[in-house]
TIZANU-269906 format. One record per atom (N, C-alpha, C): atom name; residue in one letter; y, z negated, x negated. Coordinates in Angstrom, 3 decimals, always signed. Layout:
<recs>
<rec atomo="CA" residuo="a" c2="Y" c3="Z" c1="X"/>
...
</recs>
This chain:
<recs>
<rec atomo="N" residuo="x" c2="-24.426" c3="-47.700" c1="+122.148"/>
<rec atomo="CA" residuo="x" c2="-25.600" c3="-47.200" c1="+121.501"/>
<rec atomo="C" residuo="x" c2="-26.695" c3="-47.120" c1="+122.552"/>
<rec atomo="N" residuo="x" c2="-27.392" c3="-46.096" c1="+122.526"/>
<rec atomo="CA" residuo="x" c2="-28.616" c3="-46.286" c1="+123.461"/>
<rec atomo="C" residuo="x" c2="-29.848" c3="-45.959" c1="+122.887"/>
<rec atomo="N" residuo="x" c2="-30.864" c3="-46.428" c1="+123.431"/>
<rec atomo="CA" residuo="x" c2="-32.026" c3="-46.990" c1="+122.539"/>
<rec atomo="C" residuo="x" c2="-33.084" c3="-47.445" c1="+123.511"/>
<rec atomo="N" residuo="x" c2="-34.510" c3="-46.569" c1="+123.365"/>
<rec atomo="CA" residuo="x" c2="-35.521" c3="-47.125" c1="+124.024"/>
<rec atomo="C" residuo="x" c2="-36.119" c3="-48.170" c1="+124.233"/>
<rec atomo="N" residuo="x" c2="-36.001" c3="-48.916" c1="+125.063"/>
<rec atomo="CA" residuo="x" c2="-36.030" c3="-50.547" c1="+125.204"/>
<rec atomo="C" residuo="x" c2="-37.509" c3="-50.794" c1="+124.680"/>
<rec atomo="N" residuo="x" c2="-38.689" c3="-49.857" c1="+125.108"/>
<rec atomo="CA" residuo="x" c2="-40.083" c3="-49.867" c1="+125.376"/>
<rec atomo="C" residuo="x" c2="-40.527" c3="-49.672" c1="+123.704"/>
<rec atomo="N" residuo="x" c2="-40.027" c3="-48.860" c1="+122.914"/>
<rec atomo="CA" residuo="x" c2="-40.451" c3="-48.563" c1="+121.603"/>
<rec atomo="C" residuo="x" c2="-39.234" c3="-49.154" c1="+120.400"/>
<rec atomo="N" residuo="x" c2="-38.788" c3="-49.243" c1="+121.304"/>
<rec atomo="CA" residuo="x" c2="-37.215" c3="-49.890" c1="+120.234"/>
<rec atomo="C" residuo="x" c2="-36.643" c3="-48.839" c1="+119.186"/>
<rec atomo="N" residuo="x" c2="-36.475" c3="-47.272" c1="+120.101"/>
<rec atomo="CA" residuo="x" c2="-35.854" c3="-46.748" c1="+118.884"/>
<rec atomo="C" residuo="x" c2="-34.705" c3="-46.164" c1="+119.482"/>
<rec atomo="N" residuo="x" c2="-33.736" c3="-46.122" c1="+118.536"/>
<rec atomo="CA" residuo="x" c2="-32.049" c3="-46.264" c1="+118.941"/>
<rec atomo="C" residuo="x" c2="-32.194" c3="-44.302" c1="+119.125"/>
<rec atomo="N" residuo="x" c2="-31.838" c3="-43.780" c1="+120.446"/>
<rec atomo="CA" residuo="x" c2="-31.808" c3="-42.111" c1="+120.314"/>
<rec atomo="C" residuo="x" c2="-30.385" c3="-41.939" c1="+120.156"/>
<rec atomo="N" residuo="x" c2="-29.165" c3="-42.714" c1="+120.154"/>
<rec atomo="CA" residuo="x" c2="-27.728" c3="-41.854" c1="+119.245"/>
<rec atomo="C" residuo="x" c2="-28.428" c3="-41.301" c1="+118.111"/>
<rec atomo="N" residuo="x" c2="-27.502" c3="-40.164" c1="+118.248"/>
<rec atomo="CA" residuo="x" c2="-27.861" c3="-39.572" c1="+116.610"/>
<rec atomo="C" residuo="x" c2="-26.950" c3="-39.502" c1="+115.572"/>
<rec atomo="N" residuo="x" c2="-25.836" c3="-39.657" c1="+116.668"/>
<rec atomo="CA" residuo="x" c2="-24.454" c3="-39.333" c1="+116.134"/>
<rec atomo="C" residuo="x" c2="-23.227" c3="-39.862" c1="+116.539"/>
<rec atomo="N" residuo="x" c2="-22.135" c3="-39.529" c1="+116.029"/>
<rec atomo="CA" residuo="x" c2="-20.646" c3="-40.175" c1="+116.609"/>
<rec atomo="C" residuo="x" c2="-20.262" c3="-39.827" c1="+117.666"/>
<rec atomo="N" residuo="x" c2="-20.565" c3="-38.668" c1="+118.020"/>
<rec atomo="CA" residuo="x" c2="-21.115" c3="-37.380" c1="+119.072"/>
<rec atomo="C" residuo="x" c2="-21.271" c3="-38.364" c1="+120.152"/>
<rec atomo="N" residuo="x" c2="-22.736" c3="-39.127" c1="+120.324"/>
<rec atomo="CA" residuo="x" c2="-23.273" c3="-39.763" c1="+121.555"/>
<rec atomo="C" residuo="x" c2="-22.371" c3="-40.794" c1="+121.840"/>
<rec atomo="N" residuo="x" c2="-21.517" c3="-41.167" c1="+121.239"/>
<rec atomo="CA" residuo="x" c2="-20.744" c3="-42.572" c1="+120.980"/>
<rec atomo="C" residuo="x" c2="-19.706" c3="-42.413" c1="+122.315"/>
<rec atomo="N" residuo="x" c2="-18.988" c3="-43.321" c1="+123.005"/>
<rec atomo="CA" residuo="x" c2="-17.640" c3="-43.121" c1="+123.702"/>
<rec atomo="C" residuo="x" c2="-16.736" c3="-43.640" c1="+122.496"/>
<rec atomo="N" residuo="x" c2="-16.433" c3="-42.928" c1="+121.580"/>
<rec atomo="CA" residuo="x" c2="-15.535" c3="-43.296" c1="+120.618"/>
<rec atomo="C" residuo="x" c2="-14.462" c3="-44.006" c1="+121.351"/>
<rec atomo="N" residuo="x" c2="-13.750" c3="-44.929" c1="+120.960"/>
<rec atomo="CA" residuo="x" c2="-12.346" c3="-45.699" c1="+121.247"/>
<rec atomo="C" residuo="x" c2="-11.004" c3="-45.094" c1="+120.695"/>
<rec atomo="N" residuo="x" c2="-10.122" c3="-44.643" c1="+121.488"/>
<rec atomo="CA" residuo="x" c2="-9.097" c3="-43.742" c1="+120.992"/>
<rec atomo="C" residuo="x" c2="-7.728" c3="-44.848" c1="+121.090"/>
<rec atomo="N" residuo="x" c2="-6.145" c3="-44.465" c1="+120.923"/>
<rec atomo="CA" residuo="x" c2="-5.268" c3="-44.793" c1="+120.939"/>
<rec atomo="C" residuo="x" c2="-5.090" c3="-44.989" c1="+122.036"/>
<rec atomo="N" residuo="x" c2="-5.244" c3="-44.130" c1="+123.359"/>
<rec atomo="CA" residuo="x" c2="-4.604" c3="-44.628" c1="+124.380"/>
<rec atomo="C" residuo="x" c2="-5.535" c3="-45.391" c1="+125.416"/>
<rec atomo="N" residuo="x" c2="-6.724" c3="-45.871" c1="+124.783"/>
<rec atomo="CA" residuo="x" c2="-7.857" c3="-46.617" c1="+125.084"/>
<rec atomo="C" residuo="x" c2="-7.490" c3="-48.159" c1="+124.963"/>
<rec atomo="N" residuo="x" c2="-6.085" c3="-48.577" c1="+124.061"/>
<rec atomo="CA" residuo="x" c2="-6.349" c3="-50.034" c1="+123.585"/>
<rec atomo="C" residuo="x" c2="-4.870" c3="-50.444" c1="+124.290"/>
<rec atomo="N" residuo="x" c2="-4.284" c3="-52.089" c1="+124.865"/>
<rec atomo="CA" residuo="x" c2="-3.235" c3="-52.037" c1="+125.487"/>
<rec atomo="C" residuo="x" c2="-2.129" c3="-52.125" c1="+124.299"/>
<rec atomo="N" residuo="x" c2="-0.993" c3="-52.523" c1="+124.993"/>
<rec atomo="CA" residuo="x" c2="-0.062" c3="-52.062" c1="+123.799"/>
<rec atomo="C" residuo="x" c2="+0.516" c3="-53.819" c1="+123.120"/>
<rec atomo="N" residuo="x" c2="-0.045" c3="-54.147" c1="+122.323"/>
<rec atomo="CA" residuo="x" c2="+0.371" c3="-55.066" c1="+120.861"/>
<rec atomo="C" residuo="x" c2="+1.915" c3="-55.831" c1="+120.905"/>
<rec atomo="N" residuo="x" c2="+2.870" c3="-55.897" c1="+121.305"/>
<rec atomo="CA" residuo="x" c2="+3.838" c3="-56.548" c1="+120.245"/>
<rec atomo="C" residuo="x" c2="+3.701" c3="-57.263" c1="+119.236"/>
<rec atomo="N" residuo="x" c2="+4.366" c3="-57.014" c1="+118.129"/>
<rec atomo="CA" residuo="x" c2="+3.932" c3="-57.867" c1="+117.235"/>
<rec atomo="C" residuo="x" c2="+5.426" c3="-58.745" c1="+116.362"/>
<rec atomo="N" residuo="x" c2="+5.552" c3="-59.867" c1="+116.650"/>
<rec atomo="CA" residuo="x" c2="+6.785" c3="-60.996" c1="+116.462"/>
<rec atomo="C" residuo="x" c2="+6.902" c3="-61.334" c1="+115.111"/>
<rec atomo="N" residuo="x" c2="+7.406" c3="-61.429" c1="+114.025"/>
<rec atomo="CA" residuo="x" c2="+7.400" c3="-62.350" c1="+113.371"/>
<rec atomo="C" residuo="x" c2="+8.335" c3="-63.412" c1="+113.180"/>
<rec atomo="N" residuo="x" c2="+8.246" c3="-64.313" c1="+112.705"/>
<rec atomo="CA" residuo="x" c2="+8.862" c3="-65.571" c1="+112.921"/>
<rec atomo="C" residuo="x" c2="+8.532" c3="-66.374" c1="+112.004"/>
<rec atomo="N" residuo="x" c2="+9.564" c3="-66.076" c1="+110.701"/>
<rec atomo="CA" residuo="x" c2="+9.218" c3="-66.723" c1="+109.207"/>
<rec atomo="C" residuo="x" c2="+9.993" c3="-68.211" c1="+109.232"/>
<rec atomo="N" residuo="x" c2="+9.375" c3="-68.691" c1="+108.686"/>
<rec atomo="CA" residuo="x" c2="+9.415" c3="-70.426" c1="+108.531"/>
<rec atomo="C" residuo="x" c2="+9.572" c3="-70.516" c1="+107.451"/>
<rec atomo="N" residuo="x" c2="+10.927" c3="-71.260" c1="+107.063"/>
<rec atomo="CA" residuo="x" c2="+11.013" c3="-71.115" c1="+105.334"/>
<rec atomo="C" residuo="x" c2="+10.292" c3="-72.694" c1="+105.038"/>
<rec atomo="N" residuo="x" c2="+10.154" c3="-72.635" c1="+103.616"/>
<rec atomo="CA" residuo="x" c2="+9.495" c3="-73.976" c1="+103.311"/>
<rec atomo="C" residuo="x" c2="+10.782" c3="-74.473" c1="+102.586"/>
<rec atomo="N" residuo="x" c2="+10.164" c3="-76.217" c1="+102.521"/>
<rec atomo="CA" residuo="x" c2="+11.042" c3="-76.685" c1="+102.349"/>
<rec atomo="C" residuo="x" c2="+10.885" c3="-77.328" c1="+100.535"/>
<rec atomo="N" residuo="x" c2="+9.781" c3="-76.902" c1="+100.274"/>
<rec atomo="CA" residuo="x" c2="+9.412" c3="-77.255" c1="+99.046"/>
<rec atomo="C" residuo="x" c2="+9.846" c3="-76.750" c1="+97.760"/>
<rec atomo="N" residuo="x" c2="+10.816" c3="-75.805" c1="+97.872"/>
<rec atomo="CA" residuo="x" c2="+11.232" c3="-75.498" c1="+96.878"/>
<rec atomo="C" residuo="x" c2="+12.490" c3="-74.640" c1="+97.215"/>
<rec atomo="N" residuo="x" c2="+14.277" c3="-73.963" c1="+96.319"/>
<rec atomo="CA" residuo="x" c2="+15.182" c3="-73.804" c1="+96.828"/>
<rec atomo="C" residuo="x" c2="+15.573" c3="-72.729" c1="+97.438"/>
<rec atomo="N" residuo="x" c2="+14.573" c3="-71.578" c1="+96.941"/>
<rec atomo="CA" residuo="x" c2="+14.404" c3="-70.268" c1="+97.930"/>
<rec atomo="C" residuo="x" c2="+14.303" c3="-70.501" c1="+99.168"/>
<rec atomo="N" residuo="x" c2="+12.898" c3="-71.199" c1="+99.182"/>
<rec atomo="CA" residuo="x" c2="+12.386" c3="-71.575" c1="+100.772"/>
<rec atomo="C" residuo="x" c2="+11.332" c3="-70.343" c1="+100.967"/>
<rec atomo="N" residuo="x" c2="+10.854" c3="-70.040" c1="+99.488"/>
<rec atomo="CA" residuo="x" c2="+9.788" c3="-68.896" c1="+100.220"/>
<rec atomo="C" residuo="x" c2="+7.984" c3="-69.430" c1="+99.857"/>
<rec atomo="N" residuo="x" c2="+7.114" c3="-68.829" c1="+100.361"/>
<rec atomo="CA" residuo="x" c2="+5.832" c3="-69.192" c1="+100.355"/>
<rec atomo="C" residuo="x" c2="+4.809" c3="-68.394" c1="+99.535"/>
<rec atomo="N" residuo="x" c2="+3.753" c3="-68.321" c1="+98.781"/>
<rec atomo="CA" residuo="x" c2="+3.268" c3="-67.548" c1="+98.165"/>
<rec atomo="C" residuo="x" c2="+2.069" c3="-67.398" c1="+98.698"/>
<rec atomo="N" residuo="x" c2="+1.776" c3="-65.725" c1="+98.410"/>
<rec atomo="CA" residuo="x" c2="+0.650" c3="-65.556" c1="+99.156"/>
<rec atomo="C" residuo="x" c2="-0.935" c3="-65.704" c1="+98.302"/>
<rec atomo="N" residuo="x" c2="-2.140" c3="-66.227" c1="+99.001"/>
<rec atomo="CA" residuo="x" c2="-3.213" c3="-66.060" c1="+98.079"/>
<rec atomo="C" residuo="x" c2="-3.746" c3="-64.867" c1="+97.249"/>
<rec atomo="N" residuo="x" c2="-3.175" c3="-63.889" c1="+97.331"/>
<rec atomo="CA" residuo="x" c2="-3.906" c3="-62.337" c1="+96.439"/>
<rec atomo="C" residuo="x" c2="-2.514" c3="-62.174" c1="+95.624"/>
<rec atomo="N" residuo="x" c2="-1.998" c3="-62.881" c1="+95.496"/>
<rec atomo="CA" residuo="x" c2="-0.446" c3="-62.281" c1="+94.716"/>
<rec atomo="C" residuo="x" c2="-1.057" c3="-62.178" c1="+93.303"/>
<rec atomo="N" residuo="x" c2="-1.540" c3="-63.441" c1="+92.921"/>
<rec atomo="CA" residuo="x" c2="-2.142" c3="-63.463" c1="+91.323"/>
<rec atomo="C" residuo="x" c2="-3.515" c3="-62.995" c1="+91.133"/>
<rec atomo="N" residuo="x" c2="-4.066" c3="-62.292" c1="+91.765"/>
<rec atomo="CA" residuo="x" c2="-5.135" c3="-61.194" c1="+91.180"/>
<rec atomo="C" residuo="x" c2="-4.572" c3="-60.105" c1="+91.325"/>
<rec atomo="N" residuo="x" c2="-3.700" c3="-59.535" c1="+92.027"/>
<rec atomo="CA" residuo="x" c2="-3.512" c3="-58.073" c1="+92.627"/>
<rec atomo="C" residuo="x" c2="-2.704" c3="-57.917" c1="+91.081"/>
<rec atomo="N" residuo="x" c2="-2.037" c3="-58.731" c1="+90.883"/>
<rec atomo="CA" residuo="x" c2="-0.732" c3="-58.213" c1="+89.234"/>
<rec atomo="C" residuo="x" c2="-2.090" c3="-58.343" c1="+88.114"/>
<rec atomo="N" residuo="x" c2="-2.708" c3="-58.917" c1="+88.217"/>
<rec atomo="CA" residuo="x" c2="-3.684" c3="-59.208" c1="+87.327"/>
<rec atomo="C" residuo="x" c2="-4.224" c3="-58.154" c1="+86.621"/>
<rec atomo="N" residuo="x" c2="-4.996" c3="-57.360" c1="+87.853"/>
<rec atomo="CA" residuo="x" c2="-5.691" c3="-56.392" c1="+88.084"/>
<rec atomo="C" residuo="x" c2="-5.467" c3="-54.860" c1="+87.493"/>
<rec atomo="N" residuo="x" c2="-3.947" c3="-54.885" c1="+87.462"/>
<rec atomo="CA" residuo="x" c2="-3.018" c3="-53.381" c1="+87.343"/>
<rec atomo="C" residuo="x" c2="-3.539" c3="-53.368" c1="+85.520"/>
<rec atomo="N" residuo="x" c2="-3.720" c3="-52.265" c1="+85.423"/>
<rec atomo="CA" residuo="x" c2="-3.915" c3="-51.711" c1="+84.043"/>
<rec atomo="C" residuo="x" c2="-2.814" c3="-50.400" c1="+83.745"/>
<rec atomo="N" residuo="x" c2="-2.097" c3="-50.686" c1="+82.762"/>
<rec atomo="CA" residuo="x" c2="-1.670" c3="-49.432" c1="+81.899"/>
<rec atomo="C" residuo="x" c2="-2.006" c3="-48.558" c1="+81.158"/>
</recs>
């Protein structure tokens, strides 16, 4: 963003003035997963916090 230090007013006007951040701007991610079953019950699976609002929520 750039912006007159002296009057404090921001002159971007737009997305335009911006160095937008593109795809081949960011390095490249792997992403691992590595599930841990629990031991608390005989599945061995874990529940997530939004499970019981998201079903909640659904209307017919």
């Amino acid at each position: 963003m750039v912006y007159d230090p002296d009057r404090w007013q921001i002159l971007s006007g737009s997305f335009m003035d911006y160095a937008m951040p593109r795809a081949g701007d960011f390095p490249y991610i792997h992403i691992v997963s590595r599930p841990v079953p629990t031991k608390r019950n005989p599945l061995g699976v874990k529940g997530a916090g939004e499970a019981g609002t998201v079903g909640a929520s659904y209307r017919r």
